[in-house]
FILUMZA-346937 format. One line per field, with one value per residue: y, z, x of N, C-alpha, C in turn. Coordinates in pm, whole numbers, plus 50000, padded with zeros to 5 digits. Atoms other than C-alpha are relative to their C-alpha. Layout:
n_north Y	...
n_up Z	...
n_east X	...
ca_north Y	...
ca_up Z	...
ca_east X	...
c_north Y	...
c_up Z	...
c_east X	...
END
This chain:
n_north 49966	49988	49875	49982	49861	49958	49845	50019	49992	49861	49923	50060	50125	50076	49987	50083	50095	50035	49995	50075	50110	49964	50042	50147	50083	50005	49887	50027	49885	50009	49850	50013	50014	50114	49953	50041	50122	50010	49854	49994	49878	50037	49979	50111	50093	50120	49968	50093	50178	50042	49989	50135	50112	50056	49989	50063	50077	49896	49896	49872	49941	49873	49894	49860	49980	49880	49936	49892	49925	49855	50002	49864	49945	49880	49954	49885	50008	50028	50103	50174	50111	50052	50146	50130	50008	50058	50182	50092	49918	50055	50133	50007	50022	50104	50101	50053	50008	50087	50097	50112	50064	50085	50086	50041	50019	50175	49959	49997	50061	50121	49950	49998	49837	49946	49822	49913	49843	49928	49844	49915	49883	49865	49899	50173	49902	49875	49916	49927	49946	49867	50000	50102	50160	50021	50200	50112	50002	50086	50161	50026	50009	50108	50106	50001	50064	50143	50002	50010	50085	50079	50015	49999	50163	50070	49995	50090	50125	49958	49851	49902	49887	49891	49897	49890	50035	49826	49946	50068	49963	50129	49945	49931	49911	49921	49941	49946	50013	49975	50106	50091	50098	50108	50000	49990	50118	49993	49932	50155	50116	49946	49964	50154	50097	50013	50045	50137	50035	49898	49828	50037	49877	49897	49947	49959	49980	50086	49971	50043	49889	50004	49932	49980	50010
n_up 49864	49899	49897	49920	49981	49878	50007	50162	50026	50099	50026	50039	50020	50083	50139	49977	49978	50159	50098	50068	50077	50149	50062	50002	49885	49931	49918	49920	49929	49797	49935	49939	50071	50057	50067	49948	49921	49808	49906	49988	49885	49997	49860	49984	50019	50004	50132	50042	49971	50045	50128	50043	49927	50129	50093	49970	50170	50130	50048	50027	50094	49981	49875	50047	49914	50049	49903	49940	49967	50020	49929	49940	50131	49912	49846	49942	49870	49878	49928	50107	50056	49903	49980	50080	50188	50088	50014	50087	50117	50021	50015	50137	50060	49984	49966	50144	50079	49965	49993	50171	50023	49880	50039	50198	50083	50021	50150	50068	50035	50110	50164	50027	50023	49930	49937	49847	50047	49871	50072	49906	50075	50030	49846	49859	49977	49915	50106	50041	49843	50026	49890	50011	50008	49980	49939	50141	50070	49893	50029	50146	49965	49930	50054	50097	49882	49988	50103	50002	49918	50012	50106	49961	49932	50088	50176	50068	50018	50046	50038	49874	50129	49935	50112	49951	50146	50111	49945	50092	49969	49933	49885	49876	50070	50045	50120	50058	49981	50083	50072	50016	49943	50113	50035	49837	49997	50152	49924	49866	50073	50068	49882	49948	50108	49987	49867	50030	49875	50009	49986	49825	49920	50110	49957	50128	50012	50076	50101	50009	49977	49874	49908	49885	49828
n_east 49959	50036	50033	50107	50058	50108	50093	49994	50092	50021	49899	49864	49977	50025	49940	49909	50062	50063	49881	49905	50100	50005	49905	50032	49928	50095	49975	50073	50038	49991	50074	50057	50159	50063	49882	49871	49957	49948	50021	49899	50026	49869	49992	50065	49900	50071	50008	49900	50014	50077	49926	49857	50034	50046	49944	49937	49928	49932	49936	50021	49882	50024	50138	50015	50006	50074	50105	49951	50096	49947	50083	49953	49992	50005	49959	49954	49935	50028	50127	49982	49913	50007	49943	50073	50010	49846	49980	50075	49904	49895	50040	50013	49911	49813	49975	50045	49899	49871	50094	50017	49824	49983	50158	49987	49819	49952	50054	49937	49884	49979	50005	49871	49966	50116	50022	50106	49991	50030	50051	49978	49996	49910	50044	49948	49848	49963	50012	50129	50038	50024	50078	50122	50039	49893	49978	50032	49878	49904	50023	49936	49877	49981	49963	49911	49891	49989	49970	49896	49960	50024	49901	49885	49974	50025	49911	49988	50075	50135	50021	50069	50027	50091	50034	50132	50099	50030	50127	50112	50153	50064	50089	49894	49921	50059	50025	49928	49899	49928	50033	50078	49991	49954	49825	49946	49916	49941	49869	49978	49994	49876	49882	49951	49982	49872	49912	49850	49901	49920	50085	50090	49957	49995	50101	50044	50138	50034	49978	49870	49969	50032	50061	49919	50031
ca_north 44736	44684	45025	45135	45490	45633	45923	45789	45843	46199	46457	46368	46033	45947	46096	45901	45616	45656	45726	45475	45178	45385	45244	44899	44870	44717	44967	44912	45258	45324	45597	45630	45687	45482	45420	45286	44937	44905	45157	45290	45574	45608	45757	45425	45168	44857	45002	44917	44571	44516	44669	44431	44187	44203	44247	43950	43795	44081	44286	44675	44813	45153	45341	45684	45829	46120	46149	46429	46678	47078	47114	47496	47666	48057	48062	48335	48380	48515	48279	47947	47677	47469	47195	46944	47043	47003	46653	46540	46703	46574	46229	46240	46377	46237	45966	45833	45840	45655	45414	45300	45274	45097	44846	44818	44753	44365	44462	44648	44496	44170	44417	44401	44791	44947	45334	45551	45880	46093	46405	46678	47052	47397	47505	47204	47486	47747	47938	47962	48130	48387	48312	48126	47787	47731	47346	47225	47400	47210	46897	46887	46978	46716	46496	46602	46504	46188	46137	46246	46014	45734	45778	45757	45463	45278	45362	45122	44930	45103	45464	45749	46068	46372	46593	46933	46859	47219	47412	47219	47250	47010	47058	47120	47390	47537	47681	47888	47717	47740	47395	47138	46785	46586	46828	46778	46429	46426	46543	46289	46026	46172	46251	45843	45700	45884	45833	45597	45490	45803	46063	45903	46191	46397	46695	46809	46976	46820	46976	46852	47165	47059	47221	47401	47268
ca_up 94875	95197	95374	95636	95707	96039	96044	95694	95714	95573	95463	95381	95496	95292	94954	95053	95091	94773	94600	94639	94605	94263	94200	94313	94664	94939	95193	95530	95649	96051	96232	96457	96281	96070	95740	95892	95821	96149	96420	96569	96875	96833	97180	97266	97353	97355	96980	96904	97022	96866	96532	96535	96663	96313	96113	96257	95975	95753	95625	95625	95343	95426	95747	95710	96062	95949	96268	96443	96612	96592	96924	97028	96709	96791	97179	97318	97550	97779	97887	97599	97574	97889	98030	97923	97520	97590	97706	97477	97190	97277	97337	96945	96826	96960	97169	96902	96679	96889	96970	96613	96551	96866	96761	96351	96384	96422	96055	95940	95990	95801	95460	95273	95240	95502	95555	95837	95717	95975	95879	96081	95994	95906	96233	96427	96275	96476	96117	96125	96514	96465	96847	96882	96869	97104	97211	96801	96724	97038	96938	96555	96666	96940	96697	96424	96737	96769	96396	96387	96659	96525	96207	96409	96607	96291	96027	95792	95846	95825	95655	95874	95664	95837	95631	95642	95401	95275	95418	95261	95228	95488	95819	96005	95742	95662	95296	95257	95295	95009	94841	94730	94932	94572	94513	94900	94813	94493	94666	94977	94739	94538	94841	94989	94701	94705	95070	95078	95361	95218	95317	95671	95912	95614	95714	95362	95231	95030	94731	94772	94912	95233	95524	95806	96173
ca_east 23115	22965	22847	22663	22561	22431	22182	22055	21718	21682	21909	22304	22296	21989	22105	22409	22242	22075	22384	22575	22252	22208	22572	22504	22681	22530	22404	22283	22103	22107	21854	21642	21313	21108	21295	21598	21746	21879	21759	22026	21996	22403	22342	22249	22518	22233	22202	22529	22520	22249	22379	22705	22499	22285	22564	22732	22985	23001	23248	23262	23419	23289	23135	23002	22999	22688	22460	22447	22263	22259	22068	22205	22121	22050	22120	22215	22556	22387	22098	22128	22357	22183	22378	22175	22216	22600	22553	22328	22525	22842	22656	22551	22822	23129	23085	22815	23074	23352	23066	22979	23364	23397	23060	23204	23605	23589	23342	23584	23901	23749	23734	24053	24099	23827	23723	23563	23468	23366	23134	23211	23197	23405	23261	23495	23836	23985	23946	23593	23520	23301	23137	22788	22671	22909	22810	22789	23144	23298	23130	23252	23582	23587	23502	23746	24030	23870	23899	24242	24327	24178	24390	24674	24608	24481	24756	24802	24497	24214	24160	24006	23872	23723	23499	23289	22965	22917	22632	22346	21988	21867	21616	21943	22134	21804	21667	21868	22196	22454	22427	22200	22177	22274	22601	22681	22669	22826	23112	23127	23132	23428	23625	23549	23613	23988	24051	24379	24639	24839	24553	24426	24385	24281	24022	23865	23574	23320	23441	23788	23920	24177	24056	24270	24239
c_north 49981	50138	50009	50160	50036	50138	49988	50006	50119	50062	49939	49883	49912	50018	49901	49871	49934	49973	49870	49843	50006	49905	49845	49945	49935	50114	49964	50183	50028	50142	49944	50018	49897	50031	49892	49826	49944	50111	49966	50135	50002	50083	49903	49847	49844	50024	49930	49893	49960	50019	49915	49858	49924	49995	49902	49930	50098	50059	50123	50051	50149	50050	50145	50065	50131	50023	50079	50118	50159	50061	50198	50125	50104	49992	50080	49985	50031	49892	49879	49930	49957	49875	49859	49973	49958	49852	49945	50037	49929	49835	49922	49998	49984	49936	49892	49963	49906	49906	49940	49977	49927	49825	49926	49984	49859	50019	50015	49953	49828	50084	50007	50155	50082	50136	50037	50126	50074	50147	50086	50107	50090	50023	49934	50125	50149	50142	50063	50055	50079	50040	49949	49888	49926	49862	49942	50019	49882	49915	49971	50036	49853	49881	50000	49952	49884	49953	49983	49881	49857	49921	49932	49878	49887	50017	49872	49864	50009	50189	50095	50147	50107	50125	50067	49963	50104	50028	49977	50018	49882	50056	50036	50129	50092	50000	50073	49999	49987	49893	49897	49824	49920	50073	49984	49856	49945	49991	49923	49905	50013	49973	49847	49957	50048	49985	49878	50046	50110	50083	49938	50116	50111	50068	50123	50046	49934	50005	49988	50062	49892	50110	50027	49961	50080
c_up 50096	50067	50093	50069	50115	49912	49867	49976	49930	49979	49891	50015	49914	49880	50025	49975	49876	49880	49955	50021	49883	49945	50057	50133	50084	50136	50127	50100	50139	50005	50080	49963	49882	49852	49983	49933	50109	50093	50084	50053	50023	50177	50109	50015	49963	49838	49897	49995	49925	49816	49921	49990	49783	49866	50011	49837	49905	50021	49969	49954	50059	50111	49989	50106	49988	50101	50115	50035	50052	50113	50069	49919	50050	50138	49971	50097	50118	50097	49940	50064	50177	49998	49905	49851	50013	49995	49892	49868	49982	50038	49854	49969	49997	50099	49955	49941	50031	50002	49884	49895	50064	49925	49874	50016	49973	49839	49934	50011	49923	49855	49984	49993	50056	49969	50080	49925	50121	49992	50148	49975	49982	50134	50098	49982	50087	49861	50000	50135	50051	50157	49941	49968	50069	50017	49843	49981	50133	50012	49930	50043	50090	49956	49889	50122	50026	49838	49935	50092	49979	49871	50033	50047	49866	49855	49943	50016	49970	49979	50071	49897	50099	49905	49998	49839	49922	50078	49904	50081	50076	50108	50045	49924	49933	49849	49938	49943	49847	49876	50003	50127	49894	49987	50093	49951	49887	50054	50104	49932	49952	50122	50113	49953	49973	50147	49995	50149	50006	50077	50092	50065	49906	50063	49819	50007	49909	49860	49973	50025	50183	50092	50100	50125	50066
c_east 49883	49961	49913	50086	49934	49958	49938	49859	49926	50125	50162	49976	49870	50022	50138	49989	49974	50070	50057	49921	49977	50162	50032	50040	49858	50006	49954	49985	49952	49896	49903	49812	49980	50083	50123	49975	50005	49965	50123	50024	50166	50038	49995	50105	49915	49961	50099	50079	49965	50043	50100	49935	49952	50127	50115	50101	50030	50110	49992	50096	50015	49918	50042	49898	49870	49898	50031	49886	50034	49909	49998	49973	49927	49953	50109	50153	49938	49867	49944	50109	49963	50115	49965	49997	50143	50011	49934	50079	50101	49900	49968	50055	50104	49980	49913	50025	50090	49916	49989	50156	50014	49937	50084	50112	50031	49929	50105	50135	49986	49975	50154	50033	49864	50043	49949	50032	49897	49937	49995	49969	50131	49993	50098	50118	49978	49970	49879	49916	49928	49929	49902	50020	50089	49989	50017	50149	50093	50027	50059	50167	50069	50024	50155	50095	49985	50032	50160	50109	50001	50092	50155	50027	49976	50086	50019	49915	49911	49987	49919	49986	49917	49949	49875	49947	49938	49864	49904	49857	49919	49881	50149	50070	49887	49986	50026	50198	50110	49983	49883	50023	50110	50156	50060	50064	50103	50132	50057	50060	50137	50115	49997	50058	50224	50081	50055	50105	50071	49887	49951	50031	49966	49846	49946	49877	49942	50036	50135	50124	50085	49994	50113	49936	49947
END
């Protein structure tokens, strides 16, 4: 397979990365720091020019929507969540997102059976609300809607997958967070590898658990 991975320079998307080069695909890894295949500021529309641009002729079996930014993380209601974190926030993580869909569909519509998986969180459902962080849950939700949307417009051509990656031990989920990076990805992998035309629009956890809206 063909892939390419945003945000792949540490964390999820580089165990990701790693994963599935350990199993022989080809990968092409996107970010903005050193590292990267392709740099790739998905905030950045001259990014994703430039991205298509290099990836002219190929085929994308697989894109694995994973960059994202947790910019709000303990603010306060009363005197956090500046303006400026929501834009940049929602600039990362959902119109980032539509962007490198946007950039990759002529890609993927030359693969005979494409995917878009779309990492989002728990935090995107009305289930998990507890208050705080209010610009990240607004984002991941936002996106899960673009996700779902995209499913919709793209049935039967190209697969659409939305999926929370378990509270993992990264710089963004902290040292203390519940799971490892490797069973996070362990789990991604599992849950690409069965996304099918039947399950587009599907919002799962990494552990194969689906997820309520």
């Amino acid at each position: 397979m063909n892939i390419v991975i945003t945000g792949a320079t540490r964390g999820i998307g580089a165990g990701l990365a790693a994963a599935y080069r350990a199993q022989g695909h080809s990968v092409v890894a996107t970010g903005r720091s050193a590292g990267a295949d392709v740099t790739l500021d998905v905030t950045q529309p001259a990014d994703h020019t430039a991205m298509a641009s290099h990836l002219e002729g190929q085929a994308v079996d697989l894109l694995v929507c994973n960059a994202g930014v947790f910019l709000d993380k303990g603010d306060d209601l009363e005197t956090g969540y500046a303006p400026d974190l929501w834009a940049q926030s929602f600039a990362a993580n959902v119109t980032g997102v539509f962007l490198t869909v946007q950039a990759l569909l002529p890609h993927l519509r030359a693969a005979k059976a494409s995917k878009i998986a779309i990492i989002s969180s728990q935090m995107a459902s009305h289930t998990h609300a507890p208050g705080g962080s209010y610009i990240y849950r607004a984002s991941k939700a936002a996106v899960l809607n673009v996700g779902r949307n995209l499913a919709s417009e793209l049935v039967g051509e190209i697969a659409v997958g939305i999926y929370h990656p378990g509270w993992v031990q990264t710089d963004m989920g902290g040292e203390s967070a519940a799971i490892t990076v490797d069973q996070s990805v362990a789990g991604l992998v599992a849950r690409f590898d069965a996304l099918s035309h039947d399950t587009s629009g599907c919002f799962e956890t990494w552990d194969g658990r689906a997820h309520p809206y």
